[in-house]
N, C-alpha and C positions, 0 to 999 in steps of 0.2 A: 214475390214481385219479380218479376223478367226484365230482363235489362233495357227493352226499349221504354217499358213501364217506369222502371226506376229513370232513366234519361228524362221522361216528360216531368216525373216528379221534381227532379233538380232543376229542369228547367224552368219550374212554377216557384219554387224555394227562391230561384234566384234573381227571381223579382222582387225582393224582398228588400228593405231598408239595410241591411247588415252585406248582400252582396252587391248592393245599390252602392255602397259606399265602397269596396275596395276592389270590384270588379267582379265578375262570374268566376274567371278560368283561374284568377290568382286565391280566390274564397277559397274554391273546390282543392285545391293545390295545395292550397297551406293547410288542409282542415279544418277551415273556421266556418263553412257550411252544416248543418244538424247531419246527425249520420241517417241513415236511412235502413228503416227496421228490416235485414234480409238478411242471409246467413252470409252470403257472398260479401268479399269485401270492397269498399265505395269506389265506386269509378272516378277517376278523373274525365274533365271535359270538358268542351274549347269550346263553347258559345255559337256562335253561326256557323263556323265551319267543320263543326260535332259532325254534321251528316257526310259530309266529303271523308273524313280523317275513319272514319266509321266503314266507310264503302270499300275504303283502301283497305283496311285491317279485313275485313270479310269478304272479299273476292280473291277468288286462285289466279293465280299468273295466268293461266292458258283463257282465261274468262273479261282477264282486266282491260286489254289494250282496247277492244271496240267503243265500250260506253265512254271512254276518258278521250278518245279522242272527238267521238259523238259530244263530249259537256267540252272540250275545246270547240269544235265547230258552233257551237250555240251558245260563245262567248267566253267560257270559264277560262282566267287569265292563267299563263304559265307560271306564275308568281303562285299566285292563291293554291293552285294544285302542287305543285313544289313543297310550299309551307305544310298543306295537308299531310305529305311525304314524309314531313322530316316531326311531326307529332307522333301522328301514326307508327311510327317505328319508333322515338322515342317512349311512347307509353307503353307499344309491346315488349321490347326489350329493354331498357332500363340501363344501355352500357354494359351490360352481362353478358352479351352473344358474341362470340367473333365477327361471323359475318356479317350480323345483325349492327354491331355499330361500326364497323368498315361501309355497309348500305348506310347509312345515318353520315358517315364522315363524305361521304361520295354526291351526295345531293343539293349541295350548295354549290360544291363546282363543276357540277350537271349544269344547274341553273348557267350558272355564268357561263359555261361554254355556249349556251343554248344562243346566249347576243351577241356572239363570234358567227352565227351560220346566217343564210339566208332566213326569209321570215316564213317562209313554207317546209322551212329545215326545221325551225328551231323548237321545236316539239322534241324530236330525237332523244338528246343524252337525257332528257329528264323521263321520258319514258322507259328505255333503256333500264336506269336504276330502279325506276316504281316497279316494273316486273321483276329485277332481281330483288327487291324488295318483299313483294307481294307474296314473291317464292319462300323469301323465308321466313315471313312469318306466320304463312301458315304450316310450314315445317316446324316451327314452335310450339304450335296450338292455335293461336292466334288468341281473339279477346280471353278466351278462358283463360287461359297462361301468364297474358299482360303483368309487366310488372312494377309499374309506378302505381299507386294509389296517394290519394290524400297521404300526408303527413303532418303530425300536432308538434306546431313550434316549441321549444323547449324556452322555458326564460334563463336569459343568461347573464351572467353576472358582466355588470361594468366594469371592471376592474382588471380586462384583459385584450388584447386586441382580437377583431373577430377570428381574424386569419389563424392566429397561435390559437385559436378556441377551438376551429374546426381541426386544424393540423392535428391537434391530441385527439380527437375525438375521430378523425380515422387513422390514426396508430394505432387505435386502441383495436381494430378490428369489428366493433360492434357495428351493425349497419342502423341499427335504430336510433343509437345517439347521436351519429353522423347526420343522420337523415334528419332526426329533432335539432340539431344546434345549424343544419345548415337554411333551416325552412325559415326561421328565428332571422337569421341575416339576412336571406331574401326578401324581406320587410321593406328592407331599404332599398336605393336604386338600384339596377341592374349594376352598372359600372359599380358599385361600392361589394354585392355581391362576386362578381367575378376576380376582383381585388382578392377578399377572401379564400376564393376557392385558392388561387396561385399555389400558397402556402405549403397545400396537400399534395397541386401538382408537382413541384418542387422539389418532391421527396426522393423520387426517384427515376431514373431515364430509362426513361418508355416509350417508345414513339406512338404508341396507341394511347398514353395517357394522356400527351404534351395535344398531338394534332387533335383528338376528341374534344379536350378541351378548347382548343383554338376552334375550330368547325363549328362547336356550340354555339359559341359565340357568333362566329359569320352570320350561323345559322338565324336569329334575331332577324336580319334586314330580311328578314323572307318572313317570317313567323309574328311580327313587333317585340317588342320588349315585353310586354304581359307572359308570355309566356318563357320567360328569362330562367324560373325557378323548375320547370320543365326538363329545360335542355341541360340547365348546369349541374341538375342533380345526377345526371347522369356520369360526371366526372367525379362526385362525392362518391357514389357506388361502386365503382370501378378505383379508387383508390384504395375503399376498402375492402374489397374485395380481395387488391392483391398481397392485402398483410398472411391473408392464406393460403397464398399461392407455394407451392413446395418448395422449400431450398436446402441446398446441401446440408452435412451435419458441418454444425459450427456457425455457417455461414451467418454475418450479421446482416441487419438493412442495409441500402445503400451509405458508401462513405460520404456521399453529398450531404446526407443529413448533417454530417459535423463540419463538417470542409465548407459548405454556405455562408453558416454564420458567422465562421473564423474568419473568412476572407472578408464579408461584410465590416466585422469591425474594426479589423486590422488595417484595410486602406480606409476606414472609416465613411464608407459610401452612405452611409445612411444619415449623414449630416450634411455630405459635399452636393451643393451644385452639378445638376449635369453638365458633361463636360459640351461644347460647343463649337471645340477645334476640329476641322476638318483636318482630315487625313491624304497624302498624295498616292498616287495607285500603285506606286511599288511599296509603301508602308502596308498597303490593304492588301495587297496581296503575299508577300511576307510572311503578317500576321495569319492569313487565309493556310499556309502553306506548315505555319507552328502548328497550329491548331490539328488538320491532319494528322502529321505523323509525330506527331506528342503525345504522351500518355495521359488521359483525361484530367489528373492534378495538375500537370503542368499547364494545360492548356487553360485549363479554368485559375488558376494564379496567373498566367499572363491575362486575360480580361479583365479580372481582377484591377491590377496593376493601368492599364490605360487604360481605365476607367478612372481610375483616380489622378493620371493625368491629365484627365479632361479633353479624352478623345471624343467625338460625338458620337452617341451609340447608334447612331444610322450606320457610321463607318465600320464600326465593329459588327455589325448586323451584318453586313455584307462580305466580311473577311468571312464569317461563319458559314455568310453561302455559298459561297466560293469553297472552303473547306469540303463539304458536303459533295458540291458539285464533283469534285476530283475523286471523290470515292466514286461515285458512277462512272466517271471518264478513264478511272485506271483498275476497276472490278475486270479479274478474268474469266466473271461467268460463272455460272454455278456447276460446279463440278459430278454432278448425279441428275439424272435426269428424276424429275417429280413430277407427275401429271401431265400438263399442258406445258410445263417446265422442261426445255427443251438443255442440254449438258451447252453451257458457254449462255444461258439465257442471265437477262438481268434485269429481268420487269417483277411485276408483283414484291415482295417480301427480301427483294434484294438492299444489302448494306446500303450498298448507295441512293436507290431508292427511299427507303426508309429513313436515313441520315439529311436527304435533301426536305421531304417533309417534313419532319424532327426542327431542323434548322427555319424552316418557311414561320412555325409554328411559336417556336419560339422569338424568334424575329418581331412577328407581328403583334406576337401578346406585351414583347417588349413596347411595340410603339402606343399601345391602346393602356397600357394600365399605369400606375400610381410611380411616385417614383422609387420603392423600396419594389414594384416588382418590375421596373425597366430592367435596374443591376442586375436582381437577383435571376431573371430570366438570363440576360444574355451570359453570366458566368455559368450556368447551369446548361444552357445551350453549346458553351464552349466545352464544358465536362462531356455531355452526350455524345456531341462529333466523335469526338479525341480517341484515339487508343484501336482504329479500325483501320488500323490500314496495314497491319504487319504480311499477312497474306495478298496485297494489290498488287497488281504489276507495278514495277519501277518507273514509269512513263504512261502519261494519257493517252488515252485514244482520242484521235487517226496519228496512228504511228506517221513518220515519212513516205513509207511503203505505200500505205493507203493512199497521203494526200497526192503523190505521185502520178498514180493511176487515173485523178480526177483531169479529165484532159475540157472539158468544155469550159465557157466564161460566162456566157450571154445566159442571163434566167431564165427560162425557158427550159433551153434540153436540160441545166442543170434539177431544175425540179420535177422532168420527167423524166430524169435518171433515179430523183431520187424515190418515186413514186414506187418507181419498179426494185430498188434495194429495197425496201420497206416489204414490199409484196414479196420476194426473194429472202427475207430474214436475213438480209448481209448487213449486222451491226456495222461492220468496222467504214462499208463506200458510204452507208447514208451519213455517218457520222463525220466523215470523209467530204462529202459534199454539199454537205451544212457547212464544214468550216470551211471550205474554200467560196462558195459562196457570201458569207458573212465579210470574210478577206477581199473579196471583190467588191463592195461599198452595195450590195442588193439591198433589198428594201425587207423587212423581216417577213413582215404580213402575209404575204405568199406563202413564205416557209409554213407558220402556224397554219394557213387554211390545209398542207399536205398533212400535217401531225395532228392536226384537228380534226379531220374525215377519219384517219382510223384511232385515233383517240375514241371518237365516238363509236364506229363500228363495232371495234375489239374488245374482248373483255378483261384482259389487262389482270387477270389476279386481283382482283378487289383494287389496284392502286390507278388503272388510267387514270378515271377523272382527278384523282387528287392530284397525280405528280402535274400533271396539263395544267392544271392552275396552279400549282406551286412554280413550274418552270415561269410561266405567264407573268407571275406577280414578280421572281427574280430576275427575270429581262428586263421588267419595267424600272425595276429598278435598283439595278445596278449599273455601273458606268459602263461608257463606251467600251472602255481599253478590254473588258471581261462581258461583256453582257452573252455575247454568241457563245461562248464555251456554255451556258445553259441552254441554248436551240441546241445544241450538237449531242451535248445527253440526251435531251427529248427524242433526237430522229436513233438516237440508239436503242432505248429502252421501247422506243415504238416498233422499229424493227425486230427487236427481240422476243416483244409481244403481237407481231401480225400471224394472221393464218387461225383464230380463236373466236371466231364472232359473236359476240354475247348474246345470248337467250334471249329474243323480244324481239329484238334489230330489224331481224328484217320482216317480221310482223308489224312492226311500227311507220315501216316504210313504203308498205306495202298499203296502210292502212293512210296514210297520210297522203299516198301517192307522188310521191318525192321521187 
């Protein structure tokens, strides 16, 4: 039988009383669909937007951008094609590709930049990713390759909480137990499954593991909930995965594994009330400033600690961004030139890039999850930060030198000053004229529509879109007294990354006629 053969057949099966009852995409997902007699192993498959998620996986990037913007013109909404995007590369890679789930991390805040531009714009960043998308996965193989199939829930004993179920069962390294005990959870609600996953995320500091897992989740408001066990299993795989990842001789797992739970029941957080005390901005920042240049014990023992004083973990979430942010603001650039990686660059795969995502991700799974994973996130977010800053320059960027130089007031020249440091790669003026703009009482919105043009144009090392909505969601909220010290990374790490224009772009635009 041929896969479009086998597709019709699943589709006739799943009219059936048994996926009548717990849905198509969730049956097929969990294994509880009949297998279907072929030597190949069962496909998964998403119900009406099977032909969309189908068209992406089997067209080459140089072939995809005409028809997709022809199914937008003839109404196909940028929501439904997004969600398509973020299947589609879920079911081919599985969390196991680099690029492959950096493309997967990238697409939800494509989407969202997309209701930042005009509405003859906002096709753009989401196009953008589906051709670097498209690229790689037919650099993988594409369907033949795919790597999520069905998976047969395990039954699992009552007698232990899910989270500590799955945790051992990716220790353990095996992917099939993992995949069986986590299929078994996904029974229950999203929210109760993602609770679970934490546990595994938890293990160790990764900023591919922490924001994959956060993204997954975003991911949902594009995709709905039915396909919950989809996207999270991709953070099951990729924790197991890296119990095989090579490490020195000797070397044990991460020490968070023991340093977690010690601190959990030592301030005894998993009895206490969250705390509800707000904090004043030089406490948050402070705390923002230990955190930095603390060694990751130290810094995860102090959250520890005001947490059990009953600081509110909004505030502690923020000292952590802030923490992050300063690794971008006082990075002296990458010391070797690498690729498109220019010697003093600080976009793609830089500390402080990567630390301000890390930070966004665990922030936000703090505010969305249970209360045993608010704590344990934000102490394990303070571990992550911590320990990164022995090599920073002593001092943030825009030195006085820089801010110096900044001679205009009025918005205007200063955003078309800063258009042209941007275009120029002069990190240190745009950075420079963000902050004195911010310091002038301006309005921010201008700002983001300058870092949001090449946000979208540039290709950013797999990280534009994510930092752009990482900075975005920490402006929004964080307080006054700190909020522009994240505009001020953004026009840096933007500046750092212009001159690169991503593959697609200006086919997309051309195509759009924007």
């Amino acid at each position: 039988m041929n896969r479009s053969s086998r597709r019709r057949f699943l589709a006739e099966v799943g009219q059936g009383m048994l996926l009548a009852s717990v849905g198509t995409s969730l049956a097929f997902d969990l294994g509880l669909a009949p297998a279907v007699a072929d030597d190949s192993p069962a496909a998964l498959t998403f119900g009406k937007i099977e032909p969309l998620v189908a068209f992406l996986q089997d067209t080459p990037a140089d072939k995809l951008l005409p028809p997709l913007v022809e199914k937008l013109k003839q109404g196909l909404d940028l929501r439904t094609l997004t969600a398509a995007g973020v299947l589609a590369n879920a079911r081919t890679f599985g969390g196991n590709d680099y690029i492959g789930f950096h493309t997967f991390m990238a697409l939800a805040p494509a989407f969202a930049m997309s209701g930042e531009l005009p509405a003859e714009q906002r096709p753009l960043p989401v196009l953008k990713v589906l051709y670097r998308n498209a690229s790689r996965i037919q650099a993988f193989g594409g369907h033949a390759h795919e790597v999520l199939h069905p998976v047969e829930a395990d039954h699992l004993p009552g007698d232990r909480p899910g989270g500590e179920l799955l945790q051992a069962a990716t220790r353990s390294g095996q992917m099939n137990t993992a995949e069986r005990t986590f299929a078994a959870l996904a029974h229950g609600p999203a929210g109760e499954a993602f609770n679970h996953l934490q546990y595994s995320v938890q293990d160790e500091v990764d900023v591919h593991r922490v924001v994959l897992a956060w993204r997954a989740w975003m991911s949902l408001d594009l995709t709905g909930p039915e396909y919950a066990h989809t996207l999270l299993r991709q953070s099951v795989r990729y924790c197991v995965n890296s119990e095989h990842w090579p490490k020195a001789p000797g070397q044990a797992p991460s020490p968070i594994r023991t340093l977690l739970p010690k601190l959990l029941d030592q301030h005894k957080l998993l009895t206490r009330s969250l705390g509800t005390r707000r904090a004043e901005d030089a406490w948050v920042a402070n705390l923002g400033t230990l955190v930095a240049n603390s060694g990751p014990d130290r810094a995860a023992e102090a959250v520890a600690a005001v947490l059990a004083e009953g600081i509110a973990p909004e505030d502690i979430g923020e000292a952590l961004s802030l923490a992050a942010n300063e690794l971008v603001l006082r990075d002296p650039g990458r010391a070797v030139a690498n690729g498109e990686k220019q010697v003093g660059s600080v976009h793609g795969d830089s500390v402080g890039v990567h630390a301000s995502d890390a930070a966004n991700a665990w922030r936000n799974i703090a505010r969305v999850s249970n209360h045993r994973n608010t704590v344990a996130s934000l102490i394990v977010g303070a571990y992550h930060t911590a320990g990164r800053a022995g090599s920073l320059h002593k001092e943030p960027y825009p030195l006085a030198e820089h801010l110096e130089k900044v001679a205009a007031k009025e918005p205007t020249p200063l955003l078309q000053e800063l258009s042209a440091a941007i275009q120029s790669k002069d990190q240190f003026r745009a950075a420079a004229l963000v902050q004195r703009y911010g310091e002038l009482g301006h309005e921010a919105r201008p700002v983001f529509d300058v870092l949001l043009r090449f946000g979208v144009s540039e290709d950013g090392a797999l990280h534009a879109e994510k930092y752009y909505r990482t900075v975005s969601e920490e402006f929004a909220a964080t307080r006054p007294a700190f909020r522009w010290r994240q505009l001020v990374a953004l026009a840096r790490v933007t500046a750092s990354e212009c001159g690169h224009s991503a593959p697609g772009y200006a086919q997309a635009r051309e195509l759009l006629k924007v």
